[in-house]
C-alpha positions as CSV (number, residue, x, y, z in Angstrom):
1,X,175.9,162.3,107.3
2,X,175.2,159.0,109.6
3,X,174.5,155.9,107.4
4,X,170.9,154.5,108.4
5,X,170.9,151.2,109.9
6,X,169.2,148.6,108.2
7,X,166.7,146.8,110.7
8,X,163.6,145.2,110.0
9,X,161.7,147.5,111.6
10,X,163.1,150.1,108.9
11,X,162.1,147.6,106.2
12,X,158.6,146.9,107.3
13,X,158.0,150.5,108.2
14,X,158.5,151.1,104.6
15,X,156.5,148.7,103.2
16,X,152.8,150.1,103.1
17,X,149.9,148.2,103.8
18,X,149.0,144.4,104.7
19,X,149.3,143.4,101.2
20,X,152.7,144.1,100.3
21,X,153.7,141.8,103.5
22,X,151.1,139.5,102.8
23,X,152.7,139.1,99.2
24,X,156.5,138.7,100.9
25,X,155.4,135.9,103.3
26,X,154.2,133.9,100.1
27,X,157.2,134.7,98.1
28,X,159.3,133.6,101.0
29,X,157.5,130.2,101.6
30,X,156.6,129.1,98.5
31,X,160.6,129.5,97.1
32,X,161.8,131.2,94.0
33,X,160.6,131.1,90.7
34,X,162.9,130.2,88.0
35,X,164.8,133.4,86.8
36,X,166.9,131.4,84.8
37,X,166.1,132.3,81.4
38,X,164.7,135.7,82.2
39,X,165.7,139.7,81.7
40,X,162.9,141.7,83.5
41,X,162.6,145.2,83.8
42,X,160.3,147.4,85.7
43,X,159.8,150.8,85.1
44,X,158.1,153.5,85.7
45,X,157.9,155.0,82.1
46,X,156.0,157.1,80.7
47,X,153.8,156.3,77.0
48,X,156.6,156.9,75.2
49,X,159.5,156.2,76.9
50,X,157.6,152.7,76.7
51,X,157.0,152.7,73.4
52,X,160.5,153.5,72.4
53,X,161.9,151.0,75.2
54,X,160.2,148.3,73.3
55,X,161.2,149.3,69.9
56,X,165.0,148.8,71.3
57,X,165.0,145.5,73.2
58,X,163.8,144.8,69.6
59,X,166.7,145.7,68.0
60,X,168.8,144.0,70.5
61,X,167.2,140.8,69.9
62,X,167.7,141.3,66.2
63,X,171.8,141.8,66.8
64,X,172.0,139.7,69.8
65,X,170.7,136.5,68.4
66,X,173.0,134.2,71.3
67,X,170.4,135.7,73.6
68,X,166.8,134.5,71.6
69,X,166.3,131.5,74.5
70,X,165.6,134.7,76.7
71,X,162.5,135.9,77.8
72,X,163.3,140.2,77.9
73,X,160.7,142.5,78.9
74,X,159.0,144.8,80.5
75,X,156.7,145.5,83.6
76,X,155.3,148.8,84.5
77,X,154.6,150.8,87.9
78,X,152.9,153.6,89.0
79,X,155.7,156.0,90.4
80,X,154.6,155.7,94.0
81,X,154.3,151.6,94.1
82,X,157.6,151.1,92.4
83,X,159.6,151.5,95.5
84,X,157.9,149.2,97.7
85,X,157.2,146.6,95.2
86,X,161.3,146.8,94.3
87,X,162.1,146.1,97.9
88,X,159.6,143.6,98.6
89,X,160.9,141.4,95.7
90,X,164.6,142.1,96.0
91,X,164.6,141.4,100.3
92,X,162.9,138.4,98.8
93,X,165.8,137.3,96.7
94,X,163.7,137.9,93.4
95,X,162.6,140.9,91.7
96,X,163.7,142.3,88.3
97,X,166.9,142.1,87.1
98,X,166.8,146.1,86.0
99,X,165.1,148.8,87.5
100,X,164.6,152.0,85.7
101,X,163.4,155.4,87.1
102,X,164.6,158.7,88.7
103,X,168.1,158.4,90.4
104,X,166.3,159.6,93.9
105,X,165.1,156.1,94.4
106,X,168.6,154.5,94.2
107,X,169.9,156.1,97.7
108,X,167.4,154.2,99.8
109,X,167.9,151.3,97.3
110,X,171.4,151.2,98.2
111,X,171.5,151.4,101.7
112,X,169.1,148.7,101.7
113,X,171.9,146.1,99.6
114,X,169.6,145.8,97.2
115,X,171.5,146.9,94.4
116,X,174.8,145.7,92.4
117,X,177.7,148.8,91.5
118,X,177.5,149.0,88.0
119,X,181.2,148.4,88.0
120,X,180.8,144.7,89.0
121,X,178.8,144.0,86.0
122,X,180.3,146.3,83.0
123,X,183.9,146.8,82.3
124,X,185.1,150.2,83.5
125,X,185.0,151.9,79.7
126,X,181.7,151.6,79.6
127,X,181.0,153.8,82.6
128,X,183.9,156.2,81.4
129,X,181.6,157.3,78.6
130,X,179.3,159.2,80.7
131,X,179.8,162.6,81.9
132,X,180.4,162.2,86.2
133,X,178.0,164.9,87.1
134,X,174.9,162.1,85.8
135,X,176.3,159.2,87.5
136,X,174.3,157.9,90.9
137,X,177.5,157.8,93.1
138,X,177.8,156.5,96.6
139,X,180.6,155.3,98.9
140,X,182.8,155.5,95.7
141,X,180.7,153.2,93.7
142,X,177.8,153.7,90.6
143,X,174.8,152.8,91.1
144,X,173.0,153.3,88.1
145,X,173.4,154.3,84.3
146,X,171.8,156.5,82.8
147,X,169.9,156.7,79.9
148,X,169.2,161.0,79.8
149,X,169.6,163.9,81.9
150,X,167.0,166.5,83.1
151,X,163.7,164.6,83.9
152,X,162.7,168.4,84.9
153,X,159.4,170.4,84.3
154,X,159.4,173.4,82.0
155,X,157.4,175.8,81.2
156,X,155.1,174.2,78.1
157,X,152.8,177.4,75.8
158,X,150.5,177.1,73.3
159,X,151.5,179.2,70.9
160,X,147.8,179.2,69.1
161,X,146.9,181.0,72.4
162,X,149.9,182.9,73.9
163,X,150.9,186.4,71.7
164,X,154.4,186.0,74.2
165,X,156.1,184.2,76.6
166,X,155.9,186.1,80.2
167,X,159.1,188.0,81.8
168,X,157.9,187.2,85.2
169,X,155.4,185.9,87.4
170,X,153.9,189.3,87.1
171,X,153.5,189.2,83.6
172,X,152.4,185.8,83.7
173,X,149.8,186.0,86.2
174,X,148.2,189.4,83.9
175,X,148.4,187.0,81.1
176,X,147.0,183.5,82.6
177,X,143.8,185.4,83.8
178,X,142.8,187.4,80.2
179,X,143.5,183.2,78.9
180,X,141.2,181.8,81.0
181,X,137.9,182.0,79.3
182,X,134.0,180.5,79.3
183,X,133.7,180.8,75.1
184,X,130.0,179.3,74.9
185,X,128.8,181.8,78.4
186,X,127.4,178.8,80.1
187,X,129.4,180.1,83.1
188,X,131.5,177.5,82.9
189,X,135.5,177.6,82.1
190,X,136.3,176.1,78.9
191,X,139.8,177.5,78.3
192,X,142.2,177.4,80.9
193,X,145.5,179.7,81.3
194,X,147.3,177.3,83.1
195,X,147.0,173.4,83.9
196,X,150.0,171.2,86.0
197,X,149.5,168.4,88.7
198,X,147.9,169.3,91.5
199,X,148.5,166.5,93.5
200,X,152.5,165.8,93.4
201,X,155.7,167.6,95.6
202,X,157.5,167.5,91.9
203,X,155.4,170.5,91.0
204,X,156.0,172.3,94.3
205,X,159.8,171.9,94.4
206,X,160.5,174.9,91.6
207,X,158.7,177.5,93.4
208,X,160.2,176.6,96.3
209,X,163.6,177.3,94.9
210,X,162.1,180.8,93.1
211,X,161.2,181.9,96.5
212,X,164.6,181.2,97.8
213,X,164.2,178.2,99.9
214,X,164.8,174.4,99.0
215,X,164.3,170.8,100.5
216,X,167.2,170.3,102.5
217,X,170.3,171.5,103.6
218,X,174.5,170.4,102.6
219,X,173.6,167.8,106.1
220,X,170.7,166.1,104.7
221,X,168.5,168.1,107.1
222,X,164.8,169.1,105.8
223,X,164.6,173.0,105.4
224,X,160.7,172.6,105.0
225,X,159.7,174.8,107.5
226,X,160.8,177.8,105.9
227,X,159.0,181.2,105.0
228,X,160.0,180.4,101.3
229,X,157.9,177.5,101.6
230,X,155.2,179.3,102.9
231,X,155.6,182.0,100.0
232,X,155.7,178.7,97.4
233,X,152.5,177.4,99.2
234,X,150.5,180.5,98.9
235,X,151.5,181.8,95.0
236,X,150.4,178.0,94.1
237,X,147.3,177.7,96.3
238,X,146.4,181.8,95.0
239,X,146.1,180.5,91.0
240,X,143.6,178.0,92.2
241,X,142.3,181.1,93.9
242,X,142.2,183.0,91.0
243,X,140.7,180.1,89.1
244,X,143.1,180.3,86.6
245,X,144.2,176.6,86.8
246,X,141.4,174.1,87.5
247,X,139.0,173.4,90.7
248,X,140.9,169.8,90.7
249,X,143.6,168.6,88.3
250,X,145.5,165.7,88.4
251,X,148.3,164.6,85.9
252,X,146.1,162.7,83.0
253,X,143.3,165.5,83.4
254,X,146.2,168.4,83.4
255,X,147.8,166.3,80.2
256,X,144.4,165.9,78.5
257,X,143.4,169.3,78.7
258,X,146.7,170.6,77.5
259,X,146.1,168.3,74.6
260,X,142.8,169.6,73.4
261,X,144.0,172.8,73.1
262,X,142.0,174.1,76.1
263,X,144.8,175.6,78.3
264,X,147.1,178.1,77.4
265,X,150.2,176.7,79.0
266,X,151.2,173.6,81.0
267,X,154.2,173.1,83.4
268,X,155.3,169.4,82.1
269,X,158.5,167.2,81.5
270,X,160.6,166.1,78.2
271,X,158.5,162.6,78.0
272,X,155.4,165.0,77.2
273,X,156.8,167.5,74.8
274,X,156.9,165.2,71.8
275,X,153.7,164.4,72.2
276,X,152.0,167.5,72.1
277,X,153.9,168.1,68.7
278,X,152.6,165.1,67.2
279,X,149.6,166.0,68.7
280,X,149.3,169.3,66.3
281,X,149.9,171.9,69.4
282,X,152.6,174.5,68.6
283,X,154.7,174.2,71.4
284,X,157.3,176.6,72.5
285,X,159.2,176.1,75.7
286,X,160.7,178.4,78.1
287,X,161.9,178.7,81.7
288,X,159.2,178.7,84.4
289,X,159.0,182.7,85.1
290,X,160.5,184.4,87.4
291,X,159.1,185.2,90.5
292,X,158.7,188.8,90.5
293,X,158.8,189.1,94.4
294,X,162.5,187.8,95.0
295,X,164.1,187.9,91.0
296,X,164.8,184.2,91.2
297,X,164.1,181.8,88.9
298,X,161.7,178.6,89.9
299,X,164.5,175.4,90.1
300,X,162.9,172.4,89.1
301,X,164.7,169.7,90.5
302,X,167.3,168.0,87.7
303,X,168.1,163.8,87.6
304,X,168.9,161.1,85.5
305,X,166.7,158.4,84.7
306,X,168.4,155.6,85.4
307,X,169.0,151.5,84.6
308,X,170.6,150.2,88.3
309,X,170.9,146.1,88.7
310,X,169.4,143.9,91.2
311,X,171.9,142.9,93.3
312,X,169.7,139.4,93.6
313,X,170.4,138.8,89.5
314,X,170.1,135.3,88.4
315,X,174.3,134.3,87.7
316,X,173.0,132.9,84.7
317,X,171.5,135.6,83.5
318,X,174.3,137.8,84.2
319,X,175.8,138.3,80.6
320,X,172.6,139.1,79.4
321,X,171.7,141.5,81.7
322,X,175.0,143.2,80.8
323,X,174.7,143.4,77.2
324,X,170.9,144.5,77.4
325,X,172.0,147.1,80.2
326,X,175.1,148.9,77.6
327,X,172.9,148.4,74.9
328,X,169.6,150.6,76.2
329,X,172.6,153.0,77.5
330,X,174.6,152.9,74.5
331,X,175.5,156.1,72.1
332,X,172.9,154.8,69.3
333,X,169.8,154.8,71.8
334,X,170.3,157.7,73.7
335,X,170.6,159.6,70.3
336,X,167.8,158.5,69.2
337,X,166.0,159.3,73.1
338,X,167.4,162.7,72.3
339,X,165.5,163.8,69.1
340,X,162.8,161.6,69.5
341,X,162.2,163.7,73.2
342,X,164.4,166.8,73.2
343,X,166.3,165.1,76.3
344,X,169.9,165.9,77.4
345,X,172.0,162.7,76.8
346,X,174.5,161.4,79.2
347,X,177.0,159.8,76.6
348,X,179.4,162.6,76.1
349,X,179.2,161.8,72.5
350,X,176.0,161.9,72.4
351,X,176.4,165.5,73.5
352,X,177.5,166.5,70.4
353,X,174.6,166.5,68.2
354,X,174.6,169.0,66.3
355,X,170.5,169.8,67.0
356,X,171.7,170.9,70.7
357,X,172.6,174.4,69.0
358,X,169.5,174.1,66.6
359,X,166.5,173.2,68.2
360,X,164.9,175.0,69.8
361,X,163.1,173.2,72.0
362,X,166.8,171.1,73.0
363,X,167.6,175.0,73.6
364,X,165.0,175.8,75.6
365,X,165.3,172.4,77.6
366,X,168.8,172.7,78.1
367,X,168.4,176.8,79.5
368,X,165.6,175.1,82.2
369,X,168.9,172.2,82.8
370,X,170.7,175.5,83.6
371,X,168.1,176.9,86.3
372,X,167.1,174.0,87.8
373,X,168.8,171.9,91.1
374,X,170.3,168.2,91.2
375,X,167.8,166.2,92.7
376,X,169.7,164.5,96.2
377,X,170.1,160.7,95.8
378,X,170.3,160.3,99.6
379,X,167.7,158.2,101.9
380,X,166.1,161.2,103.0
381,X,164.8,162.2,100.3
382,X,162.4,159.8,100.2
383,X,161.4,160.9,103.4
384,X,160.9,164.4,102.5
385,X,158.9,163.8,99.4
386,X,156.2,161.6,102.1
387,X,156.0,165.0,104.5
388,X,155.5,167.5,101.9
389,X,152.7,164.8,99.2
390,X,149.8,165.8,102.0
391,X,151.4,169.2,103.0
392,X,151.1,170.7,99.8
393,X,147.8,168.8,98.6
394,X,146.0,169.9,101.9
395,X,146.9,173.6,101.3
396,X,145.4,173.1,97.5
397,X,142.2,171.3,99.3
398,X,142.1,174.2,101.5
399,X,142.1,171.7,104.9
400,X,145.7,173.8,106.0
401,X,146.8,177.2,105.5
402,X,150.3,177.5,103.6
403,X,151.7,178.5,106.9
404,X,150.3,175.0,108.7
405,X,151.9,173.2,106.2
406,X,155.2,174.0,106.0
407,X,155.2,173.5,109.6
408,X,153.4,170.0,109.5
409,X,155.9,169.3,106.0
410,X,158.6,169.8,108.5
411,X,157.5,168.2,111.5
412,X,157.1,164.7,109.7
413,X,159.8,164.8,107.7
414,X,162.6,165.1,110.4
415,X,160.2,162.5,112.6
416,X,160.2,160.5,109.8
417,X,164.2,160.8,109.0
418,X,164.9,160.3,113.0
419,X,162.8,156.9,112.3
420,X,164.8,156.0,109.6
421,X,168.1,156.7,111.9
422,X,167.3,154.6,114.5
């Protein structure tokens, strides 16, 4: 695959809107803020993730007391101003000293220089610990650690609704009309079968895979275009037809609803699963059905969430960067990520728990693991997730037919990719 050339017409183009350069030209010209004394991370976390994130640089405070003249925390981003914010800071020289999120981000990261190999930070052991397949590799370097494995969608039922899980899509279908329900004949829906994010690719991807196709090919090249695209297109833009799922639903309405006990099932990742137990929904999770048309199961797309370093890291903040970095990685937190959010570790040790072969929502998450596909790492990829946002939320809107937007999906995605080559 041919390494894209960093220019600063590649770096502007990705930085979107005024503001962002706006914000660069003052960061520039007004000089660099003492980092000194500071260990920031920003994240895109979910509630939880956050909550328990906090709890833990708590504890390493409490057994790292040669670090108390530190200022360690936090700063959250929406997923889709993360990147841009990242760059702008780190081109800049400043920026966080850790950035956590989905290992797709680190390629473009990467190729960019803005991030440090984990190996010149942390002693070769402590990357040893994790099993290879979860590491962010490139050009024979790590670029990340992580702190769990999967970060996929599942299939999420109310079991106070659903009398069984579905075979196939089929089956499932049958079922998610006789669940959707007006209870107080208004003529209004209050009872939904099915609720999931309308608006985001990360929800498209699996039936993509379940209709055979997939994002790209072994060469990096987007496969977009394809007639199992269009297939994935139409059986999601036929349940809003059959106004199974609602009219519009984005990813706090689809949450919310799923929460009040007013939908049936919801297609949702391990940082949500806890909370609908806690929340007093009787959860059971299963694989997202089979598409009865080809026998294939849907493929979420797998990754690690990973911790990678700024390669722009304050030297004096170096060592405490390192020990916060192995200790939000260590064996003791990601056990605790693991019961706390039925996540897959990726300390082998951590493997070992013995609720793996006893829960059975760790069961159920580990059987999706199974039928899902590694989410690429490389530069296009962010590339391909830009063509196929208004693709996919134009065929929901009803502006293209599925057809039309595979075709547009495509289109800008290799345009956009040839861009990035230049």
């Amino acid at each position: 695959m041919p390494r894209m050339k960093f220019t600063i017409r590649n770096f502007l183009s990705l930085l979107r809107g005024s503001a962002l350069l706006v914000v660069l030209s003052a960061v520039l010209s007004c000089g660099h803020a003492d980092r000194s004394r500071q260990v920031i991370v920003w994240e895109q976390m979910d509630p939880q993730e956050q909550l328990l994130f906090d709890e833990h640089v708590e504890v390493f405070r409490q057994r790292h007391p040669e670090f108390s003249g530190f200022d360690i925390h936090r700063v959250h981003y929406r997923v889709e101003d993360l990147p841009t914010q990242f760059q702008t800071a780190a081109m800049a020289y400043g920026g966080p000293n850790l950035v956590y999120g989905p290992a797709d981000k680190i390629g473009p990261f990467q190729v960019m220089g803005l991030l440090m190999p984990v190996e010149d930070l942390l002693p070769a052991g402590e990357i040893a610990r994790f099993d290879p397949g979860t590491l962010p590799t490139l050009e024979g370097k790590t670029w990340g650690l992580p702190d769990y494995v999967g970060n996929h969608l599942t299939l999420v039922a109310n079991m106070d609704l659903v009398d069984h899980l579905p075979v196939d899509t089929d089956d499932w279908v049958s079922q998610l009309r006789s669940l959707t329900r007006d209870l107080d004949g208004d003529g209004r829906t209050d009872q939904y079968g099915l609720v999931f994010n309308l608006l985001e690719p990360f929800w498209l991807v699996p039936w993509l895979g379940g209709f055979g196709g997939w994002v790209m090919d072994e060469h990096g090249v987007p496969t977009l275009g394809s007639q199992a695209m269009v297939d994935a297109l139409g059986f999601m833009y036929s349940l809003k037809q059959m106004q199974v799922i609602p009219r519009e639903c984005d990813y706090p309405l689809a949450d919310t609803i799923f929460m009040e006990g007013r939908a049936a099932y919801i297609i949702n990742g391990p940082w949500s699963w806890e909370g609908y137990r806690a929340g007093g929904i009787d959860i059971r999770l299963a694989p997202i059905p089979k598409v009865a048309a080809t026998g294939l199961y849907p493929t979420p797309m797998t990754s690690a969430k990973c911790y990678s370093i700024n390669a722009y890291i304050d030297e004096n903040t170096r060592e405490c960067t390192a020990a916060l970095l192995s200790w939000l990685t260590s064996y003791e937190v990601q056990t605790e990520l693991a019961r706390k959010m039925s996540v897959l570790p990726s300390d082998l040790e951590a493997r070992k728990l013995p609720e793996f072969d006893t829960d059975p929502v760790m069961i159920a998450s580990r059987d999706q693991i199974d039928k899902g596909r590694l989410m690429p790492i490389i530069p296009e990829m962010r590339a391909i997730w830009d063509a196929m946002r208004p693709g996919y939320q134009d065929v929901m809107n009803g502006a293209k037919t599925p057809a039309e937007a595979a075709r547009f999906m495509q289109d800008r995605a290799v345009t956009s990719i040839e861009r990035m080559r230049e």
